[in-house]
C-alpha positions in Angstrom: -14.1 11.3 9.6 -11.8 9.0 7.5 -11.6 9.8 3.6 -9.5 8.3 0.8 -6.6 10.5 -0.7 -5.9 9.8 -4.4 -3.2 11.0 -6.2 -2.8 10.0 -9.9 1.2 10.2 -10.2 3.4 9.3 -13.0 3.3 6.2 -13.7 1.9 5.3 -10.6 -1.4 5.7 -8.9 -1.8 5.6 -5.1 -4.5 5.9 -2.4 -4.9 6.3 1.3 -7.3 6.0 3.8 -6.8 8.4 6.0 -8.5 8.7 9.8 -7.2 11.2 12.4 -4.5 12.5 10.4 -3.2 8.3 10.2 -3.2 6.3 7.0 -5.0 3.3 8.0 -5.4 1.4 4.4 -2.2 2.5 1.8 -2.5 1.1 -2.0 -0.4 1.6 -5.0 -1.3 0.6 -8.6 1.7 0.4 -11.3 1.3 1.0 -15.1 2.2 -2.2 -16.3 1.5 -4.9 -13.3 -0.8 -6.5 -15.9 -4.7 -6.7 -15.9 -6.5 -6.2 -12.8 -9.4 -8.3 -11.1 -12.8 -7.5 -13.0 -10.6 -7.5 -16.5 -12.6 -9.4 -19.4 -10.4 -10.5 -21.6 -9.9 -12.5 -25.1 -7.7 -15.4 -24.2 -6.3 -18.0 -26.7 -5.7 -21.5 -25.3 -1.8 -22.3 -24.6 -2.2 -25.8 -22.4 -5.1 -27.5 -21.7 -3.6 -28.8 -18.3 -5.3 -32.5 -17.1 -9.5 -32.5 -17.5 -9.9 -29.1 -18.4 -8.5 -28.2 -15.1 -5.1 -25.6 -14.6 -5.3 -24.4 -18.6 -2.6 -22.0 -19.8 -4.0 -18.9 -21.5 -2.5 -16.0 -23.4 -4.0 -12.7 -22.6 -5.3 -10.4 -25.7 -3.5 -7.1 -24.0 0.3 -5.9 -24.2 2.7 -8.1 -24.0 0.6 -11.0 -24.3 0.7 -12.1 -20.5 -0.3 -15.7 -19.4 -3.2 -16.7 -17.2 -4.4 -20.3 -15.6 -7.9 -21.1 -15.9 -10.0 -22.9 -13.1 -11.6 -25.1 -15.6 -12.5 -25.0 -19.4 -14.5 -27.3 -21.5 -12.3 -30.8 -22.0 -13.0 -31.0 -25.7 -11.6 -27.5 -25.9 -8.2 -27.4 -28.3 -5.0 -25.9 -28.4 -5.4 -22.5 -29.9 -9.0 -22.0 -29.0 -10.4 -18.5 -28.1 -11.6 -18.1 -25.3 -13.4 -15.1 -23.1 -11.8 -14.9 -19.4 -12.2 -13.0 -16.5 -9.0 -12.3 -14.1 -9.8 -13.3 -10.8 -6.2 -12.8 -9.5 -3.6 -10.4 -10.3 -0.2 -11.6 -11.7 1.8 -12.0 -8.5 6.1 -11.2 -8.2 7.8 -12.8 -5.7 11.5 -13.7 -5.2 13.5 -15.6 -8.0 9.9 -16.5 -9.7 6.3 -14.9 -10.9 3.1 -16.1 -10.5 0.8 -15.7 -13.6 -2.4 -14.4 -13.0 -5.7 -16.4 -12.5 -8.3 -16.5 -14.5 -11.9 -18.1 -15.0 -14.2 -18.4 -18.2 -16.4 -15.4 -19.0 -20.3 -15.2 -18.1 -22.0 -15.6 -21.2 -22.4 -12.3 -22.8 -19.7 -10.7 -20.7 -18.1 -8.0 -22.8 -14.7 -6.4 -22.9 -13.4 -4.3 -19.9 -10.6 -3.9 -18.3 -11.7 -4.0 -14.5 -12.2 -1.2 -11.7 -8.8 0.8 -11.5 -8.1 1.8 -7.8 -9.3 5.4 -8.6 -13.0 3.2 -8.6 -12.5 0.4 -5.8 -11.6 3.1 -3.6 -15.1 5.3 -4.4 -17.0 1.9 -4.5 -16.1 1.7 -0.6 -18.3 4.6 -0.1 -16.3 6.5 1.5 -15.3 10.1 0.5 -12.6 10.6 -1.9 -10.4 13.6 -2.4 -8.5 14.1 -5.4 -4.6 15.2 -4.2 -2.6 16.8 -7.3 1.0 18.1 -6.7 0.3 22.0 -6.7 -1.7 21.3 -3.5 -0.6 20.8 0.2 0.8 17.4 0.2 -1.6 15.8 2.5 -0.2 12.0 1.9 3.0 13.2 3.0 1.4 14.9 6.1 -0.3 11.9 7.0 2.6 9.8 7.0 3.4 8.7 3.5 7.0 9.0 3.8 7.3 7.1 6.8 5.0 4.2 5.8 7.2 3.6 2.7 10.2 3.2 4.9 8.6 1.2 7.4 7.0 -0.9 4.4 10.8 -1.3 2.8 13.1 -2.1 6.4 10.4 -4.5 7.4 10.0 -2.8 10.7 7.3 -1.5 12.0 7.3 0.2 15.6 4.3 -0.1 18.2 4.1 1.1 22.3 6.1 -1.3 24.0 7.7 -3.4 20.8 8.0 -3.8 17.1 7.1 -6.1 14.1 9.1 -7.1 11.8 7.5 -8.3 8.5 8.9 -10.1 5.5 7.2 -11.4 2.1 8.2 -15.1 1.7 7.3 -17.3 -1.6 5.3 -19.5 0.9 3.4 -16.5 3.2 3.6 -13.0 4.6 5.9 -13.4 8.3 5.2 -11.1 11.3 7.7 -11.6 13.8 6.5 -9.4 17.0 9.8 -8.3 19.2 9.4 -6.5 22.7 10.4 -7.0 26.2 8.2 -7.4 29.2 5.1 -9.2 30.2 4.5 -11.8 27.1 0.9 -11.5 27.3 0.4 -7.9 27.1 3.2 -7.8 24.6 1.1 -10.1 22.8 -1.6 -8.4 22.8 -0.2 -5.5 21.4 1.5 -7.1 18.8 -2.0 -8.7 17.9 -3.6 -5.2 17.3 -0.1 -3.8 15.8 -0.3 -6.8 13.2 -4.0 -6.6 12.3 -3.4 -2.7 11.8 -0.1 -4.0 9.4 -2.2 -6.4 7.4 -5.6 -3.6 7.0 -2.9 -0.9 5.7 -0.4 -3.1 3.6 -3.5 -5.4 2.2 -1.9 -8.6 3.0 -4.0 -11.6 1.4 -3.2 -15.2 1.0 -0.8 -16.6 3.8 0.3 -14.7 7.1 1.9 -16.2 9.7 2.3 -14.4 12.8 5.1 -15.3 15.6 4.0 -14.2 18.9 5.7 -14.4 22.2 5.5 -18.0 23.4 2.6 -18.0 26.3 2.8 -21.4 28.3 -1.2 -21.1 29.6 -4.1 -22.3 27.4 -5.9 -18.8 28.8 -3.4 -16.2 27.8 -3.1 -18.2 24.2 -7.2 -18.1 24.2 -7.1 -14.2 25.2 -4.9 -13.7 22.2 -6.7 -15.2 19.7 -9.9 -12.9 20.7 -7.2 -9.8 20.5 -7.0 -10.9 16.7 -10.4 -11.5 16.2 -11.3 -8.2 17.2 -8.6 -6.2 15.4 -8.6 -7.8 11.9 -11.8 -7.2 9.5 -12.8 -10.2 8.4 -13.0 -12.4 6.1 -10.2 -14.1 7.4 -9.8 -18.0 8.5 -7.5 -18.9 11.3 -5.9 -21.4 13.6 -5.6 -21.1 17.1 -1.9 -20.3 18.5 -0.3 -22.9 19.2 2.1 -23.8 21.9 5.2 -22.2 20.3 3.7 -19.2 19.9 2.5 -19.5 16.1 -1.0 -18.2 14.4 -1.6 -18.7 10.9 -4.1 -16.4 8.8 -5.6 -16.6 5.6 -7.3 -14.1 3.6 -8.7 -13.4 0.1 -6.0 -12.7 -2.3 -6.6 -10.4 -5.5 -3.7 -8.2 -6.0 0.2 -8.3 -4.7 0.1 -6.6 -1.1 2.1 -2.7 -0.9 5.0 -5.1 0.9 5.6 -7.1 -2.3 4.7 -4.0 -4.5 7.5 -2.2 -2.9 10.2 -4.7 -1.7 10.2 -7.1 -4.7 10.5 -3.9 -7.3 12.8 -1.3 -5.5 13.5 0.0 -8.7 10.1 0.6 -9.4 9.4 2.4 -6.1 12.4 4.7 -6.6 11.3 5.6 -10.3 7.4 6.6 -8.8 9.4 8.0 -5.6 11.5 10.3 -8.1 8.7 11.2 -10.5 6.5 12.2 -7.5 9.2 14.4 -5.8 9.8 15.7 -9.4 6.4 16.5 -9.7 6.3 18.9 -6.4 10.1 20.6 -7.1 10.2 24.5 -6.7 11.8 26.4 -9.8 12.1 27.4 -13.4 14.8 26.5 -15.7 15.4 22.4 -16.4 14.4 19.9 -14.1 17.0 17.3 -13.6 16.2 14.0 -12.0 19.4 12.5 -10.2 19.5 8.7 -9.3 21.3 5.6 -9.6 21.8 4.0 -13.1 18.7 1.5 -12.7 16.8 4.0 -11.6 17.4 6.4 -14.5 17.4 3.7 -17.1 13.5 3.0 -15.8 12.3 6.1 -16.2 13.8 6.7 -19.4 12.4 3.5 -20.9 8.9 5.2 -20.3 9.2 8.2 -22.4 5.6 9.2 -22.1 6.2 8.9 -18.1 8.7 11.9 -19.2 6.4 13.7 -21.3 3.9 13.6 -19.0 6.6 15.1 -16.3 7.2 17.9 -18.5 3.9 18.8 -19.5 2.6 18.9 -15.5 5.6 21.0 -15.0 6.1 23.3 -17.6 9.9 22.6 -17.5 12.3 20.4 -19.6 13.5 17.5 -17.7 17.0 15.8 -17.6 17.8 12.2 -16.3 21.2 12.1 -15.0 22.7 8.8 -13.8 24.8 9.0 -10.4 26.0 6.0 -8.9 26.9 7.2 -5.8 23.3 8.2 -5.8 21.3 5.6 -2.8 17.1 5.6 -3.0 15.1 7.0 -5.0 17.2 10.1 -5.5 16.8 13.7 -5.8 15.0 16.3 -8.4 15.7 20.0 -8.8 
């Protein structure tokens, strides 16, 4: 029977959905990625973009984030207050951010900050088992480890080939690699890239490079391969005759692949601060990892306290240079 596994780490909450001991669905959700689909906000007016349509909003939450706005009142003016509700999470991606997306407020909305991924994940109905450090470390047993790894090299194994996935400014690329029959390889790769896109919760663009198949009927067979594998909602096109299928799905929140490879830094801190979290000792706990790594952690002092107060042990950040990943703690 498949059941979520929470964990509520430092600085760092994570989730997976777990079915015969696999993790099927994997999400993460950082302290400070800004506020989350659901959020009802106070918003004052920045630019009123062309008709009312495209305005710039400042968010009323730290660090006073911006927000577009589908559409606002054209008599509205600069400075105005305004009531919005996030409908897209702000979005990094290389050399540029995305702000998030916004519409105006139902009247008589109130204040909230949206469902946290301790809620979407119970709101699926499914069961949900708290996982806290002093207990058997059942995301690592399911493959937690491995799907970071696979999540950061881009490579993603499957009987008979690979994938190899990339985060683009433009879309999401799976490139499937393999040797062999092109239509069963195909086919493969089709369910290996549904089951990529379900566990990394790819939205917006994908683009999917298969093995080029020359006959209308293997191309048709494929298409039906994704159909079946991928949950929908999902729009498609057909493959075409070079081998290329694009996919579009809803987009709320950055996917674990641009979580993970556009922040490194940020995956090594939560990587550190969950290993330190599980270390075996007494005495200091030291936390050993490259400079940027260090510096991260120690620019969240309450992410500190809070390690200290889980562990019952003073912690030390040392800075090694020499030091590759996330790191070690002892």
């Amino acid at each position: 029977m498949a059941e979520w596994l929470y964990e509520a780490g430092i600085g760092e909450a994570r989730a997976a959905l777990v079915e015969g001991c696999e993790i099927v669905e994997a999400r993460i959700e950082r302290e400070g990625e800004g506020p989350r689909p659901g959020a009802i906000l106070h918003a004052r007016l920045v630019e009123a973009g062309r008709g009312g349509r495209g305005a710039l909003v400042a968010l009323d939450c730290p660090g006073a984030p911006q927000a577009t706005v589908t559409e606002i009142p054209k008599a509205t003016s600069i400075g105005a207050s305004l009531l919005v509700e996030i409908t897209r999470m702000a979005l990094r991606e290389r050399a540029r951010d995305k702000p998030a997306r916004a519409r105006l407020a139902e009247p008589g909305a109130v204040v909230t900050v949206g469902p946290d991924l301790r809620a979407r994940i119970a709101a699926t109905g499914m069961a949900v088992v708290d996982v806290r450090p002093t207990d058997s470390d059942r995301l690592e047993q399911a493959g937690w480890s491995e799907l970071i790894d696979c999540v950061r090299t881009g490579h993603w194994p499957f009987a008979g080939g690979a994938l190899w996935v990339d985060a683009t400014p433009a879309m999401v690329l799976i490139d499937i690699d393999g040797e062999g029959d092109a239509l069963t390889l195909a086919k493969a790769g089709a369910k290996a890239a549904a089951a990529v896109i379900r566990r990394c919760d790819i939205g917006g663009s994908i683009a999917i490079d298969f093995p080029s198949l020359p006959d209308r009927a293997g191309r048709q067979a494929v298409d039906a391969a994704v159909d079946v594998a991928l949950a929908g909602p999902f729009e498609r096109t057909a493959i075409n005759g070079f081998g290329l299928m694009q996919i579009i799905r809803r987009r709320e929140r950055p996917s674990l692949i641009e979580q993970i490879r556009l922040d490194p830094v940020a995956t090594d801190a939560a990587l550190l601060l969950r290993q330190a979290e599980r270390a075996v000792g007494t005495g200091v706990l030291t936390l050993t990892a490259r400079g940027g790594v260090i510096d991260h952690i120690a620019g969240h002092p309450d992410w500190v306290e809070a390690l200290q107060n889980r562990t019952g042990r003073a912690v030390r950040l040392v800075a090694d240079p020499a030091i590759k990943g996330a790191g070690h703690a002892q």
